[in-house]
TORDO-113881 format. One record per atom (N, C-alpha, C, O, CB): residue number from 1; atom name; x, y, z. Coordinates in steps of 0.02 Angstrom, whole numbers, plus 50000, padded with zeros to 5 digits. Atoms other than C-alpha are relative to their C-alpha. Glycine has a CB too. Layout:
BEGIN
+------+------+-------+-------+-------+
: resi : name :     x :     y :     z :
+------+------+-------+-------+-------+
:  NUM :   CA :     X :     Y :     Z :
...
+------+------+-------+-------+-------+
***
This chain:
BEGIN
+------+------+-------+-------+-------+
: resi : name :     x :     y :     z :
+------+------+-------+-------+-------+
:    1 :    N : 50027 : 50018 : 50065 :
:    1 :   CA : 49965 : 50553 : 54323 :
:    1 :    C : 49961 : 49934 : 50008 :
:    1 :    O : 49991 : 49887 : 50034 :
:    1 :   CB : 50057 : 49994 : 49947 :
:    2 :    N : 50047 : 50072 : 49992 :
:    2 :   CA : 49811 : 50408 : 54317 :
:    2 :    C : 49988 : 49984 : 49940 :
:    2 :    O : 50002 : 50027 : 49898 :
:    2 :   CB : 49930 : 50003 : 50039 :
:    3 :    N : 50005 : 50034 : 50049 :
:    3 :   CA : 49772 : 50313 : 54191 :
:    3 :    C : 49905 : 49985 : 50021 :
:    3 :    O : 49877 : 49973 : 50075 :
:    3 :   CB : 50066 : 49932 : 49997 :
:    4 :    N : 50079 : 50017 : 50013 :
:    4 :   CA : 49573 : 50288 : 54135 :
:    4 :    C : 49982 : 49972 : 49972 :
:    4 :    O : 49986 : 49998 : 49917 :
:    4 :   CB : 49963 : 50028 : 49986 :
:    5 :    N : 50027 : 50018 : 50074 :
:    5 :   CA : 49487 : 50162 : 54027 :
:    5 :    C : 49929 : 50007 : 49995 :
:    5 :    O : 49886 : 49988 : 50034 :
:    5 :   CB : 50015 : 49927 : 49979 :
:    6 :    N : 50100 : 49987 : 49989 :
:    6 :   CA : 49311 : 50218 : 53966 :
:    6 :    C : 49986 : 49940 : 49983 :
:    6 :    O : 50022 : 49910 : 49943 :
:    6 :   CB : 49945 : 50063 : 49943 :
:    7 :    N : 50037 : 50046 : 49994 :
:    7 :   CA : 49197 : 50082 : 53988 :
:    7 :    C : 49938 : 49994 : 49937 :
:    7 :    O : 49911 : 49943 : 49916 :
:    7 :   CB : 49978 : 50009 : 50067 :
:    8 :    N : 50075 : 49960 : 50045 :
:    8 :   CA : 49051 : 50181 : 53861 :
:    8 :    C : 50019 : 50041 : 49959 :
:    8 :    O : 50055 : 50086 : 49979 :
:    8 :   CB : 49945 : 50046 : 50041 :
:    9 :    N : 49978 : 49941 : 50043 :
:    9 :   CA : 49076 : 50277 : 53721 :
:    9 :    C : 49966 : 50053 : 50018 :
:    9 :    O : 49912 : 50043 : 50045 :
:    9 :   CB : 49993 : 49993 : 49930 :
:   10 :    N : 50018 : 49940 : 49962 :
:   10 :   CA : 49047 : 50453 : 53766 :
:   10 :    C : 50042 : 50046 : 49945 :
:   10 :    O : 50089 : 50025 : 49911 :
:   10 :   CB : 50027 : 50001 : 50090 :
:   11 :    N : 49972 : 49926 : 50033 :
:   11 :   CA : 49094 : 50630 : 53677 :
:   11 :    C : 50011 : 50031 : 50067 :
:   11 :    O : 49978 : 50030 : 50119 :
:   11 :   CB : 49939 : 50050 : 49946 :
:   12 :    N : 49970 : 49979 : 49930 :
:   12 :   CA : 49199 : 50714 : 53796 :
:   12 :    C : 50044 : 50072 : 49962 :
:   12 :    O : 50048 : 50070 : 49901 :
:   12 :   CB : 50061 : 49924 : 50046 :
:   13 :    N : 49960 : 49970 : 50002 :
:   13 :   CA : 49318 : 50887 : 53799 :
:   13 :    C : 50054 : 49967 : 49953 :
:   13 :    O : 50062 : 49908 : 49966 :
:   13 :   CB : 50011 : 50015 : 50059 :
:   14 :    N : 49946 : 50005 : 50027 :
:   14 :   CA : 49465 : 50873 : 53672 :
:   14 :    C : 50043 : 50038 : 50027 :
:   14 :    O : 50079 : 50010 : 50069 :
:   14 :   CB : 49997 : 50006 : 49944 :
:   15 :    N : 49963 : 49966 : 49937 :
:   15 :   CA : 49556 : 51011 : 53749 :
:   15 :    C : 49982 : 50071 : 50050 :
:   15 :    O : 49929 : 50100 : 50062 :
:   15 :   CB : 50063 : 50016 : 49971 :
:   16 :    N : 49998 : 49977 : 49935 :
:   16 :   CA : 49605 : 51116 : 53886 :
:   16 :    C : 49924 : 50071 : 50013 :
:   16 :    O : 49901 : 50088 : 50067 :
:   16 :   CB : 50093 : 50033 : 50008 :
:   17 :    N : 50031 : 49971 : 49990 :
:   17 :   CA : 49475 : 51243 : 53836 :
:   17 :    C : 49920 : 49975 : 50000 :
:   17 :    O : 49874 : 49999 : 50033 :
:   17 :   CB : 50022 : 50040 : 49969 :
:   18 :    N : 50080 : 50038 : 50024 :
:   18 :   CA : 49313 : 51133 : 53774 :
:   18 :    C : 49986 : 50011 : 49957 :
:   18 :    O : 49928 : 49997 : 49943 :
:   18 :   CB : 49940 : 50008 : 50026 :
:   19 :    N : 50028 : 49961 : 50052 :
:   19 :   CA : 49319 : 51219 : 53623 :
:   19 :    C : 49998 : 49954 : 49935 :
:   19 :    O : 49981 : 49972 : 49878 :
:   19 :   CB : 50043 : 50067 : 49991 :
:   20 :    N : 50006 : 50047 : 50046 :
:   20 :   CA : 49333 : 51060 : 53532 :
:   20 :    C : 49983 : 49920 : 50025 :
:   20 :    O : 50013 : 49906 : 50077 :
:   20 :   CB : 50063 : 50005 : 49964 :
:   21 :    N : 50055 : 50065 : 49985 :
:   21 :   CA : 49232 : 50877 : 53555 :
:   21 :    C : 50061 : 49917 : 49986 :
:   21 :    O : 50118 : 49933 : 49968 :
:   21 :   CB : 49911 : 50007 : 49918 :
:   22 :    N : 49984 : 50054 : 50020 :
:   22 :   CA : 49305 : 50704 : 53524 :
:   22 :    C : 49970 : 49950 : 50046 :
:   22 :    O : 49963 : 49957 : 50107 :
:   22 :   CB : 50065 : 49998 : 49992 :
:   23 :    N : 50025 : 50066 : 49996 :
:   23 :   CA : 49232 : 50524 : 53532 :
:   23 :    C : 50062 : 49958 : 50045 :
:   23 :    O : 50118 : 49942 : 50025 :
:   23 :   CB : 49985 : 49969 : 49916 :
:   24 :    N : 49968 : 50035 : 49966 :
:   24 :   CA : 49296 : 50436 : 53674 :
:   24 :    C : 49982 : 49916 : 50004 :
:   24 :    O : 49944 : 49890 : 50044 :
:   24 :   CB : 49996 : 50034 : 50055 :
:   25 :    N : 50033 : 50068 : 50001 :
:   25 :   CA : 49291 : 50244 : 53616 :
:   25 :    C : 50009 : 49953 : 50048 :
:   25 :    O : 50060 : 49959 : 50082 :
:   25 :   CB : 50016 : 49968 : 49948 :
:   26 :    N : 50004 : 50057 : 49952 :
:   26 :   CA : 49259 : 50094 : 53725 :
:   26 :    C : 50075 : 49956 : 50004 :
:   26 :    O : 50107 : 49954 : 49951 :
:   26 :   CB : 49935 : 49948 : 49972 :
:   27 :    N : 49918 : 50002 : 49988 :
:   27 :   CA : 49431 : 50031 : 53772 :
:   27 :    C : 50052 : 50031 : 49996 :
:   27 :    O : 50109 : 50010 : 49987 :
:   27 :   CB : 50024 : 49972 : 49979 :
:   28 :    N : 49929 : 49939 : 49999 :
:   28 :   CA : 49534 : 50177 : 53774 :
:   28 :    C : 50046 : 49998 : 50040 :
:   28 :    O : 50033 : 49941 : 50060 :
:   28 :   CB : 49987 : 50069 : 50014 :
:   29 :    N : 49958 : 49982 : 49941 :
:   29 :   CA : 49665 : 50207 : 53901 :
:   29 :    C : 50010 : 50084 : 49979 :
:   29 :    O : 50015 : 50109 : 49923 :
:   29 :   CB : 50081 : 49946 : 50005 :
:   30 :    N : 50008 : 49924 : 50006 :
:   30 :   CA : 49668 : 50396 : 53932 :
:   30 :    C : 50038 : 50025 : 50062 :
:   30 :    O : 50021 : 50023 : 50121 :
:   30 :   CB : 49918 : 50026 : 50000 :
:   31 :    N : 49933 : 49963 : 49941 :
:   31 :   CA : 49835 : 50484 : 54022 :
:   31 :    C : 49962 : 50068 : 50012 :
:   31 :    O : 49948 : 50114 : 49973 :
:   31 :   CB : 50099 : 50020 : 49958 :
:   32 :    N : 50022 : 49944 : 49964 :
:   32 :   CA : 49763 : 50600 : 54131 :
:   32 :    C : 50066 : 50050 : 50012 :
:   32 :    O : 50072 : 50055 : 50073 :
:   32 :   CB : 49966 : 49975 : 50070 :
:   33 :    N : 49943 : 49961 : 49997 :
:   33 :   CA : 49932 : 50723 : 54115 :
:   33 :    C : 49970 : 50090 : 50024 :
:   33 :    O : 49997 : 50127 : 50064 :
:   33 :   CB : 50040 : 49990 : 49915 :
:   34 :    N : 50039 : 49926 : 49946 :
:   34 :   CA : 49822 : 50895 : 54167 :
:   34 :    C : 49968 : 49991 : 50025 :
:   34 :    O : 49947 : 49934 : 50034 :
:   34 :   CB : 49968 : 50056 : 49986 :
:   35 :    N : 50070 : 50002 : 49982 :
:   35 :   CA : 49691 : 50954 : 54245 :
:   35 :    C : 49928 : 50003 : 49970 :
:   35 :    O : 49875 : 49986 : 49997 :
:   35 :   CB : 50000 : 50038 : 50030 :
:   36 :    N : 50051 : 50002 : 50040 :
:   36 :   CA : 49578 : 50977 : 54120 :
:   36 :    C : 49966 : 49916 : 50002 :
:   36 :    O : 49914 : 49901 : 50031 :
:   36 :   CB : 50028 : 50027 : 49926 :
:   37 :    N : 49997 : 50062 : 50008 :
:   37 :   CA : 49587 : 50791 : 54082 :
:   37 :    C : 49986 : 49954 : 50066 :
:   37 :    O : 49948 : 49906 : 50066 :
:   37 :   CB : 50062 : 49991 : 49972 :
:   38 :    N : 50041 : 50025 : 49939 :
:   38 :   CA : 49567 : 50742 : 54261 :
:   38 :    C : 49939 : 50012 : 50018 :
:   38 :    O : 49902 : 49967 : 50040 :
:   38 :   CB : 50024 : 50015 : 50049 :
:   39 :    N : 50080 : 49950 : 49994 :
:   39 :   CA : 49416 : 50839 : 54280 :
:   39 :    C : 49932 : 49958 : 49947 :
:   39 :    O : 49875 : 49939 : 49957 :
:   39 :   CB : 50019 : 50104 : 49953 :
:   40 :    N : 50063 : 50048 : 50047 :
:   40 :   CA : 49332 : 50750 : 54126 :
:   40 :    C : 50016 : 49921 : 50013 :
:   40 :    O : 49981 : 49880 : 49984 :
:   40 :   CB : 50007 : 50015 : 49899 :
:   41 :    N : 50016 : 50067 : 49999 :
:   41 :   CA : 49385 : 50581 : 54184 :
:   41 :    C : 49974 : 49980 : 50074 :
:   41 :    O : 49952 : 49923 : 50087 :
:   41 :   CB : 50063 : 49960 : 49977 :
:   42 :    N : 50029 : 50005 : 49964 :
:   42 :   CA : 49334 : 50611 : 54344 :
:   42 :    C : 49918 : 50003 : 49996 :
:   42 :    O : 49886 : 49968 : 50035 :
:   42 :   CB : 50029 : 50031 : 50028 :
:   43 :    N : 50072 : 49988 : 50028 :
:   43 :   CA : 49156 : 50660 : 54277 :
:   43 :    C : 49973 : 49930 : 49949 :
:   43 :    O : 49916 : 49909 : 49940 :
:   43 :   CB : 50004 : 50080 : 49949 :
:   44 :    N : 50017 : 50065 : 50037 :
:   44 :   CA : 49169 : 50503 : 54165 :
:   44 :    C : 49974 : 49944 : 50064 :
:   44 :    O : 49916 : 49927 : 50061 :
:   44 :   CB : 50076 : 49970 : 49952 :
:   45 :    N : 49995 : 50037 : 49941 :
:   45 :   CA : 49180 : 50389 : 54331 :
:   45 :    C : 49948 : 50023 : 50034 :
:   45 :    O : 49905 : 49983 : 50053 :
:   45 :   CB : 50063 : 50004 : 50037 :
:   46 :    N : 50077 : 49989 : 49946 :
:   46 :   CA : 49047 : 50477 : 54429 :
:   46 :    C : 49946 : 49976 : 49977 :
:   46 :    O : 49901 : 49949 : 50010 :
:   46 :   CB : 49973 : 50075 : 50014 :
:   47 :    N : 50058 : 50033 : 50060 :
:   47 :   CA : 48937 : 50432 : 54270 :
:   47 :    C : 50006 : 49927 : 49986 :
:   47 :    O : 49967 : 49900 : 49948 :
:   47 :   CB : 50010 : 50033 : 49922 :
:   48 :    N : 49972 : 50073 : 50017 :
:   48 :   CA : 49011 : 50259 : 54264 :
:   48 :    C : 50008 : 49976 : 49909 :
:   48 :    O : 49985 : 49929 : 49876 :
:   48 :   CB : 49940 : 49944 : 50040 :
:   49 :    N : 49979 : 50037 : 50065 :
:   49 :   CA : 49090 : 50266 : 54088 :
:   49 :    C : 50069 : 50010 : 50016 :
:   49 :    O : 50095 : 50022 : 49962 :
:   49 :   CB : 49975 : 50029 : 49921 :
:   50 :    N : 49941 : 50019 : 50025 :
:   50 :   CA : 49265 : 50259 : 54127 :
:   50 :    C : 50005 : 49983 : 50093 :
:   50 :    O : 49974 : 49999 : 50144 :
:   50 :   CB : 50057 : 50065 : 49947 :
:   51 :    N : 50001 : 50028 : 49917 :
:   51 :   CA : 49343 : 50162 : 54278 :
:   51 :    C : 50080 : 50009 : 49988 :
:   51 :    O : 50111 : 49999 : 49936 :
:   51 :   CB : 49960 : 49901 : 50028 :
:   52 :    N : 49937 : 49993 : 49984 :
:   52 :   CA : 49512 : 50201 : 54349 :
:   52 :    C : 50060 : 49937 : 49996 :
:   52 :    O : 50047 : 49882 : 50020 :
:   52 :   CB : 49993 : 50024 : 50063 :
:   53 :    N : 49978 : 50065 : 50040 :
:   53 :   CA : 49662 : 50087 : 54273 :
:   53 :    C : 50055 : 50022 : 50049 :
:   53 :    O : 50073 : 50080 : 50058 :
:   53 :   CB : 50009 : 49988 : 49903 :
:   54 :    N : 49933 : 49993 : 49943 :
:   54 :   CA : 49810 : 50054 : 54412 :
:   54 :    C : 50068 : 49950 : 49959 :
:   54 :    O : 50068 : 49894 : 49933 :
:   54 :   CB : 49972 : 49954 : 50099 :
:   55 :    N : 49955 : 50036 : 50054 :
:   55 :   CA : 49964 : 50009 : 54326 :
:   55 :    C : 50055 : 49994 : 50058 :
:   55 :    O : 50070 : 50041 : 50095 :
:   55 :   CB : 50024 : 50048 : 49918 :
:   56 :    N : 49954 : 50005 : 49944 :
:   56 :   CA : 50089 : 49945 : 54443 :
:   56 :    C : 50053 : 49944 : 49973 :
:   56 :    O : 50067 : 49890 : 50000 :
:   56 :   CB : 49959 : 49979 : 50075 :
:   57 :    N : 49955 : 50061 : 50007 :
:   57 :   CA : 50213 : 49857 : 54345 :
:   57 :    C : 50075 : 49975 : 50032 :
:   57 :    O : 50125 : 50008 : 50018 :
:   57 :   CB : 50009 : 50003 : 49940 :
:   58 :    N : 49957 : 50029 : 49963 :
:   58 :   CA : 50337 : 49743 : 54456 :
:   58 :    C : 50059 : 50010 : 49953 :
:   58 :    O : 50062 : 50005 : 49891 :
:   58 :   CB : 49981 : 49929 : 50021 :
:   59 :    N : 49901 : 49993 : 50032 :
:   59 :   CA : 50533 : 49772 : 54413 :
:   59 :    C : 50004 : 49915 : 50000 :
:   59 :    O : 49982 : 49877 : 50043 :
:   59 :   CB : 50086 : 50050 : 50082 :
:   60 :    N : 49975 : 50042 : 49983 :
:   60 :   CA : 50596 : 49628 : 54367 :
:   60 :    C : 50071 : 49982 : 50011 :
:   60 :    O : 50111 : 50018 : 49981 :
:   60 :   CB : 49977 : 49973 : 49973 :
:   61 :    N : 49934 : 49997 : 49973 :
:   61 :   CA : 50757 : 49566 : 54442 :
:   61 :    C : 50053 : 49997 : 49950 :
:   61 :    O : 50026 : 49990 : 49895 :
:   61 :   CB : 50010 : 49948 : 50048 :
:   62 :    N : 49973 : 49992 : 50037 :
:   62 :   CA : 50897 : 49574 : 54348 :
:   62 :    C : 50062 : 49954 : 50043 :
:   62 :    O : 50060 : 49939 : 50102 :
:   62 :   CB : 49998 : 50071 : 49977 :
:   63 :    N : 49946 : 50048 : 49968 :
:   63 :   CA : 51067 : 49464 : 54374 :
:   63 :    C : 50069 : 50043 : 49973 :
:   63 :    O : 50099 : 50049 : 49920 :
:   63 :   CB : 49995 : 49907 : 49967 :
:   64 :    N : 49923 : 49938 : 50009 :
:   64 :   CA : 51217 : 49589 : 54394 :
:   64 :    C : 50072 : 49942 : 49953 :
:   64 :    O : 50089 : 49883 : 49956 :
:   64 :   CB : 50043 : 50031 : 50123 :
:   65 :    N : 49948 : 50036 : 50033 :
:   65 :   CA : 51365 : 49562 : 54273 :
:   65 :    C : 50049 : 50044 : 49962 :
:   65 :    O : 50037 : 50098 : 49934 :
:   65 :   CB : 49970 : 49952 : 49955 :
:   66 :    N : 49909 : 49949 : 49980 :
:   66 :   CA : 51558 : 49627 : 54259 :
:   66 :    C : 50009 : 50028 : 49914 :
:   66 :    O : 49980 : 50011 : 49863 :
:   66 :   CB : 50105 : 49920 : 50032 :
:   67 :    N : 49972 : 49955 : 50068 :
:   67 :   CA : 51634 : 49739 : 54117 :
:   67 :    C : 50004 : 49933 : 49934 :
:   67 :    O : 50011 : 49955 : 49877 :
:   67 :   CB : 50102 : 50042 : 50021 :
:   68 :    N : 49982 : 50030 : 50065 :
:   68 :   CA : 51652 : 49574 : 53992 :
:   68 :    C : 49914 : 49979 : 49986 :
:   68 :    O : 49903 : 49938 : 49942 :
:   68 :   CB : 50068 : 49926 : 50005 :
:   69 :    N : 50057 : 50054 : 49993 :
:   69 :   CA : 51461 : 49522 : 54017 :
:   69 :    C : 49985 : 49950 : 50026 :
:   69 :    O : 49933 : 49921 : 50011 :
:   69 :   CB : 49989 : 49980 : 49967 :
:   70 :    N : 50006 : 50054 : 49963 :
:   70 :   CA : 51479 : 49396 : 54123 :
:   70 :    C : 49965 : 49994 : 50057 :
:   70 :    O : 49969 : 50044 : 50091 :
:   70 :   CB : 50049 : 49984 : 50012 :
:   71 :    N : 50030 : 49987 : 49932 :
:   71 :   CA : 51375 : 49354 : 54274 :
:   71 :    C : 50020 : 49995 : 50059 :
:   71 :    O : 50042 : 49940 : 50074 :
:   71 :   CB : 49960 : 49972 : 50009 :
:   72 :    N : 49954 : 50001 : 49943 :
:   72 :   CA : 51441 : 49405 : 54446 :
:   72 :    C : 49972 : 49954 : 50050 :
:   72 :    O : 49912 : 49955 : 50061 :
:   72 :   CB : 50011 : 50070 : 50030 :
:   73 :    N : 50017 : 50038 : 49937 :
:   73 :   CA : 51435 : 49280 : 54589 :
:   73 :    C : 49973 : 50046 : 50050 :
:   73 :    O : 49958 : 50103 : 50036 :
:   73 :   CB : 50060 : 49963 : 50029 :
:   74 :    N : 50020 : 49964 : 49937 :
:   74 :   CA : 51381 : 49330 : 54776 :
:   74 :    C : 50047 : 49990 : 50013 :
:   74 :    O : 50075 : 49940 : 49991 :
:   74 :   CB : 49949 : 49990 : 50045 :
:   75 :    N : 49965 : 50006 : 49946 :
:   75 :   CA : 51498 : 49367 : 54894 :
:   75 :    C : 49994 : 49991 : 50077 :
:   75 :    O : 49988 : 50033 : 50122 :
:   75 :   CB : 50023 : 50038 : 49992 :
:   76 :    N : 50013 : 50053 : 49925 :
:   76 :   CA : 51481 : 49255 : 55047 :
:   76 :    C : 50025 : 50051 : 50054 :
:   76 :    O : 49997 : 50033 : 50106 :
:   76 :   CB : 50056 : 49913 : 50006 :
:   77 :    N : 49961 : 49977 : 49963 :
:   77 :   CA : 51586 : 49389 : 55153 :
:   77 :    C : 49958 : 50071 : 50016 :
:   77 :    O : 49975 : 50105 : 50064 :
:   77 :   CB : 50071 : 50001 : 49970 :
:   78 :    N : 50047 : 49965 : 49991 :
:   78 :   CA : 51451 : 49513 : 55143 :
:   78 :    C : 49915 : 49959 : 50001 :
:   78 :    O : 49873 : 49953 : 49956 :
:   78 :   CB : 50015 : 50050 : 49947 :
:   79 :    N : 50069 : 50023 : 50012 :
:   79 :   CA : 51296 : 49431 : 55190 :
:   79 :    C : 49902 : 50037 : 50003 :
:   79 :    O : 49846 : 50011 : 50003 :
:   79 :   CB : 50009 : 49950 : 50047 :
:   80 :    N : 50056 : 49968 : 49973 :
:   80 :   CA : 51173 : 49581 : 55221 :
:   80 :    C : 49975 : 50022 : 49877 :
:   80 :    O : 49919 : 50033 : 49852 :
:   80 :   CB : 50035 : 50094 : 50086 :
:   81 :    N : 50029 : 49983 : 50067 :
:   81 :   CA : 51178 : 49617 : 55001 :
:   81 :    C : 50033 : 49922 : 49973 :
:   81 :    O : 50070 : 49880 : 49998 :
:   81 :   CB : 50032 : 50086 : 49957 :
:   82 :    N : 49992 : 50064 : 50047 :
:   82 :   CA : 51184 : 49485 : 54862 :
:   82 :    C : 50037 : 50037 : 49942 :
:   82 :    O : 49997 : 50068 : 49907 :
:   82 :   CB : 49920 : 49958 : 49972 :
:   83 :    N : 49973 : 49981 : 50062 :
:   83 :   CA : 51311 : 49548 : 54722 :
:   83 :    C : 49988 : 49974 : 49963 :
:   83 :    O : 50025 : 49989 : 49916 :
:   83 :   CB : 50050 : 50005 : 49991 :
:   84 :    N : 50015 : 50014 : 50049 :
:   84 :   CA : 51228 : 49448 : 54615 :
:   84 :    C : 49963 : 50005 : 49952 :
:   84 :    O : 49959 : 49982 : 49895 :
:   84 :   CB : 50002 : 49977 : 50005 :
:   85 :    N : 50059 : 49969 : 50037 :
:   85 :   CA : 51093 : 49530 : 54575 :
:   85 :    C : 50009 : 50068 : 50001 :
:   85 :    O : 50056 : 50095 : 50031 :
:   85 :   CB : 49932 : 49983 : 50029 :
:   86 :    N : 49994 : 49920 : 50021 :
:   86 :   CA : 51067 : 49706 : 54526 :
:   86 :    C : 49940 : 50029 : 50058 :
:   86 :    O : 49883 : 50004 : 50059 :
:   86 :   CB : 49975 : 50020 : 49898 :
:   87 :    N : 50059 : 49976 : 49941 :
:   87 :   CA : 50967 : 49811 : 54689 :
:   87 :    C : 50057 : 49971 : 50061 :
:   87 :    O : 50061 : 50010 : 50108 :
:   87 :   CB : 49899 : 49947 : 49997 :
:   88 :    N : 49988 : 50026 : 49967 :
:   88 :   CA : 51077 : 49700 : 54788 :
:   88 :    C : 49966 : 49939 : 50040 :
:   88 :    O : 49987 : 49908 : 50089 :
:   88 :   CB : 50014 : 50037 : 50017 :
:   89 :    N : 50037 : 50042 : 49936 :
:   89 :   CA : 50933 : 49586 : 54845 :
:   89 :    C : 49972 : 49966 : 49916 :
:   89 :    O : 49964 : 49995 : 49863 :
:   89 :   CB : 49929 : 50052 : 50080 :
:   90 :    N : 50012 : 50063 : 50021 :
:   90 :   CA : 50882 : 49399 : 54765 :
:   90 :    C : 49913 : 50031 : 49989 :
:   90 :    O : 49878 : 50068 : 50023 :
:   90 :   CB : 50025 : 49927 : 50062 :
:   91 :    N : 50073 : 49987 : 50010 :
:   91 :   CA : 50712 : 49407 : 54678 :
:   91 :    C : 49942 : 49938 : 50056 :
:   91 :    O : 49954 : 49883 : 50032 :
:   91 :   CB : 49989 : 49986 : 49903 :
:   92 :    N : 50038 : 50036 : 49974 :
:   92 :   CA : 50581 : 49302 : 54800 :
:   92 :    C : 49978 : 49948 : 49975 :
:   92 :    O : 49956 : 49960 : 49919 :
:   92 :   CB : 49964 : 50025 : 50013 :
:   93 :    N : 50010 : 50069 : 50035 :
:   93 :   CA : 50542 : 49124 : 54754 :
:   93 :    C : 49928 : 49995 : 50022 :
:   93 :    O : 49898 : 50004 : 50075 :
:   93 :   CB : 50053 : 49931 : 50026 :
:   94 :    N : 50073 : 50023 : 49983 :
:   94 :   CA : 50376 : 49077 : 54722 :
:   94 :    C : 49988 : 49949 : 50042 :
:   94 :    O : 50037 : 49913 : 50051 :
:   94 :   CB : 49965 : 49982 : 49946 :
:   95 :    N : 50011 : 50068 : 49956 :
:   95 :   CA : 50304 : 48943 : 54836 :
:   95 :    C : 49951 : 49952 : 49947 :
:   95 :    O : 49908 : 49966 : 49905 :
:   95 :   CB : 49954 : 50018 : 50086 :
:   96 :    N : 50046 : 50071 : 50039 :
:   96 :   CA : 50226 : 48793 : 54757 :
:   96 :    C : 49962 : 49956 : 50035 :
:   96 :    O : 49983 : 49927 : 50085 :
:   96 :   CB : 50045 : 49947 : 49967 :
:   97 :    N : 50049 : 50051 : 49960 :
:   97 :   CA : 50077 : 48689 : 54807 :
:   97 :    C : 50006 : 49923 : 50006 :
:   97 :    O : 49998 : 49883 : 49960 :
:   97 :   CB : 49935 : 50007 : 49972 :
:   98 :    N : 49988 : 50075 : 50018 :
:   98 :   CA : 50107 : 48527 : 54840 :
:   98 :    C : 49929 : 49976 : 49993 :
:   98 :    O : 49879 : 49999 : 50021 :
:   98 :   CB : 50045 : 49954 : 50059 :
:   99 :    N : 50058 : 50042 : 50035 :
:   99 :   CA : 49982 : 48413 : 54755 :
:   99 :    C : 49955 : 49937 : 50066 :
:   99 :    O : 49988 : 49905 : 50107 :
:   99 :   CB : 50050 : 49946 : 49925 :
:  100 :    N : 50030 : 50035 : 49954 :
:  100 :   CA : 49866 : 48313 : 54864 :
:  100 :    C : 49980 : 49932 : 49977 :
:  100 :    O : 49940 : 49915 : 49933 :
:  100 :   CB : 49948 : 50035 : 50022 :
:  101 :    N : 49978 : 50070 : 50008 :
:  101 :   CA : 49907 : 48137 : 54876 :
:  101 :    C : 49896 : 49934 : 50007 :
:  101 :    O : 49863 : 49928 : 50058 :
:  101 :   CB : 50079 : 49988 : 50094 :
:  102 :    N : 50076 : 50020 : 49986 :
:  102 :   CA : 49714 : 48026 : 54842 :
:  102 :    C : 50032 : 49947 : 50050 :
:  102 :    O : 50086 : 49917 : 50052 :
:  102 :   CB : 49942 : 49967 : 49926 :
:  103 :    N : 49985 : 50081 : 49984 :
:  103 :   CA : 49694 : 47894 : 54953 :
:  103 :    C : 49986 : 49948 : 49993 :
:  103 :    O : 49926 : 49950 : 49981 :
:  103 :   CB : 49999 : 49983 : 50035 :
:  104 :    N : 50024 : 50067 : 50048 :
:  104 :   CA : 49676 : 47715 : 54896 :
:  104 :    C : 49942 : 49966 : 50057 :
:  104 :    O : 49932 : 49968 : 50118 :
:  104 :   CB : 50079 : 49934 : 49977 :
:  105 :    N : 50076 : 50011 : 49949 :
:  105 :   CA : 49510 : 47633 : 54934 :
:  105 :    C : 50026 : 49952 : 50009 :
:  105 :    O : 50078 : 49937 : 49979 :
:  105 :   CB : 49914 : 49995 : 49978 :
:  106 :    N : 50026 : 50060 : 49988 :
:  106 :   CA : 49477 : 47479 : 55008 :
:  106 :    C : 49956 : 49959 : 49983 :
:  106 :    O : 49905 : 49982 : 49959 :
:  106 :   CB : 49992 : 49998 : 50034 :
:  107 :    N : 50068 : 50046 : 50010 :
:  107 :   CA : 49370 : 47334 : 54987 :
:  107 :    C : 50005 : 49950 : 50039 :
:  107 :    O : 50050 : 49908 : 50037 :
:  107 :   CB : 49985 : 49971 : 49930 :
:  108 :    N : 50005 : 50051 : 49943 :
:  108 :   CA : 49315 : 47234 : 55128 :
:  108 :    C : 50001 : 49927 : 49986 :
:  108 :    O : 49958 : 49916 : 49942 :
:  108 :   CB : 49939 : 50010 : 50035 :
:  109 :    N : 49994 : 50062 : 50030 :
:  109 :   CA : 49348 : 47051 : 55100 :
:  109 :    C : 49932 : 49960 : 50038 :
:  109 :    O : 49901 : 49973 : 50089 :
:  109 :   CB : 50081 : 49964 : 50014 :
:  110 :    N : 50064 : 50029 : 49962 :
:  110 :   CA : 49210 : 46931 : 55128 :
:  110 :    C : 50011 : 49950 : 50037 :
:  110 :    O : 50047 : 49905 : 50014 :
:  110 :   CB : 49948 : 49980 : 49961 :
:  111 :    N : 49972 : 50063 : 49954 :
:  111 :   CA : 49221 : 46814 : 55277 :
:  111 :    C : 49921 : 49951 : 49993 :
:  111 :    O : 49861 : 49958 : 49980 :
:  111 :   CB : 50029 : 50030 : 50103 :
:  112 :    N : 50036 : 50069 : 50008 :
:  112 :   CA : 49167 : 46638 : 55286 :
:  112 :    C : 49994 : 49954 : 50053 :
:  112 :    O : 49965 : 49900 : 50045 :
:  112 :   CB : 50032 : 49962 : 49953 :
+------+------+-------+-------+-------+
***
């Protein structure tokens, strides 16, 4: 299943047979769920009114926690999973840029 957003308004197939029309407006998102529908958004894209939309949304981690709601520690005695999180594995820490330090000018003193 792909996801499409037309770029151009366009009259396109409504359904599977063609036997009916609809106005495809400029920001749509359009679930390609048959073939019919692939077929006309593939034909949209060759024409450059609709461009292929990639949806890849990241899980986010979750912090495992016992029958009262509470949040479970790790257990140090298993070190290949993290019981503290849900998957078994610690979400990745962003890295941070450290800031770049200016350096202080000078001013030449005047000799005498």
């Amino acid at each position: 299943m792909a996801k499409y957003k037309v770029i151009v308004p366009k009259a396109g197939a409504a359904d599977e047979h063609g036997t009916s029309a609809k106005l495809y407006p400029v920001d749509e998102i359009v679930d390609a769920n048959e073939d019919w529908q692939e077929e006309l958004m593939q034909t949209f894209m060759a024409n450059g009114w609709a461009v292929e939309v990639k949806v890849d949304a990241p899980e986010e981690a979750k912090r495992a926690r016992n029958d009262k709601g509470q949040l479970k520690a790790d257990d140090p005695s298993t070190p290949d999973v993290n019981e503290a999180w849900e998957g078994g594995k610690a979400p990745t820490k962003k890295k941070t840029k450290k800031k770049a330090v200016a350096k202080k000018k000078t001013t030449k003193k005047a000799s005498k």
